[in-house]
C-alpha positions as CSV (number, residue, x, y, z in Angstrom):
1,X,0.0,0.0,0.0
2,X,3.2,2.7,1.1
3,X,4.5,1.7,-2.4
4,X,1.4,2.8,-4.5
5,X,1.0,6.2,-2.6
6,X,5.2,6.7,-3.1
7,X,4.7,6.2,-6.7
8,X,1.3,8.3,-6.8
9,X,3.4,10.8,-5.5
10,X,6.9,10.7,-7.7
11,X,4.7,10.6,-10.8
12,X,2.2,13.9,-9.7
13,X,6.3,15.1,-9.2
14,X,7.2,14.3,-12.7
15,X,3.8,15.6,-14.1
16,X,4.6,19.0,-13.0
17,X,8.0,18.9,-13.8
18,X,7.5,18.4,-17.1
19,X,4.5,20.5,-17.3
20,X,7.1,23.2,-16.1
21,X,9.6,21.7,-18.4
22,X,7.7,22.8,-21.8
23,X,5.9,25.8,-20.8
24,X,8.7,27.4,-18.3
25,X,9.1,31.0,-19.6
26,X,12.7,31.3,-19.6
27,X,15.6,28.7,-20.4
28,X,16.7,28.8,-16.7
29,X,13.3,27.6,-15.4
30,X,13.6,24.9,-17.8
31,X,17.3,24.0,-16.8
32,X,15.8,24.4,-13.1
33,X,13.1,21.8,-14.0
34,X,15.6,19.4,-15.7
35,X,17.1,19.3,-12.7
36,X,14.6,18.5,-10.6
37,X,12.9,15.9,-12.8
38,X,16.5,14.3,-12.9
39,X,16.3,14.1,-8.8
40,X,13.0,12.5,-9.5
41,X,14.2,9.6,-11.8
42,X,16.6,9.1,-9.2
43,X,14.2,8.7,-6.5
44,X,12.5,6.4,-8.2
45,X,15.2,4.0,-9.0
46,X,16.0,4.3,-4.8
47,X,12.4,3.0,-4.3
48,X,12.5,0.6,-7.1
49,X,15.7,-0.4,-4.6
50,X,13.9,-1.0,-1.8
51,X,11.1,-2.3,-3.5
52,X,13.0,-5.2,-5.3
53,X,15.8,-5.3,-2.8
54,X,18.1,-5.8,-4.7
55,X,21.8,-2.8,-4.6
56,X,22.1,-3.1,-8.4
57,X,19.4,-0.4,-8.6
58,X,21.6,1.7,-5.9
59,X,24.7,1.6,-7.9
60,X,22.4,2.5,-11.2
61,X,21.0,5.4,-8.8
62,X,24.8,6.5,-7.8
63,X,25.9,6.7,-11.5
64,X,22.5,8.6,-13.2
65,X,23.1,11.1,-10.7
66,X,27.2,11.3,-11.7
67,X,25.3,11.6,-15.2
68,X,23.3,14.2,-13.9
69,X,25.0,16.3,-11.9
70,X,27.5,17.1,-15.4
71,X,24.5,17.8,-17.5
72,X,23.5,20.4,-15.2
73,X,26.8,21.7,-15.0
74,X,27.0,21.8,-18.6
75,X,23.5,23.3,-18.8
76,X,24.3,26.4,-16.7
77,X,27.9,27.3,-18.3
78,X,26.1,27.2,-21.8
79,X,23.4,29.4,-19.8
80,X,26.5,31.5,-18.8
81,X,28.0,31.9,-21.7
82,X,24.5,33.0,-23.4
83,X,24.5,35.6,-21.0
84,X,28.2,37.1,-21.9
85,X,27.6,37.3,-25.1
86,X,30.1,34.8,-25.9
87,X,28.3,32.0,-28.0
């Protein structure tokens, strides 16, 4: 029953992100909700963890968020470099 209302709740998260996603006014908000929908992914393959119990899904968890973290990083020097007038 927990695990229904866990889901439920991640994919009411990733709804809104992605609402937020294609309608977010400027290219930081969308960076911004990137971001967070990447968090979510990562979420759910931590409960997917539990769920299954099974560390496989832990170690997949570690390196999407390795993954993740440099996309964002790469996402806000482009953003950066918009801004200078450098690109």
């Amino acid at each position: 029953m927990m695990d229904i209302v866990v889901f439920s709740l991640l994919g009411i998260g990733i709804l809104f992100t992605v609402i937020r996603l294609f309608i977010g006014p400027k290219l930081s908000d969308r960076i911004v909700s990137l971001d967070t929908l990447n968090m979510i992914v990562i979420g759910i393959i931590a409960a997917l963890a539990t769920l299954f119990k099974s560390e496989l899904y832990l170690d997949i968890a570690i390196v999407y968020a390795i993954l993740a973290f440099l996309e964002t990083i790469v996402f806000a020097r482009y953003l950066e470099g918009k801004n200078d007038g450098n690109s």
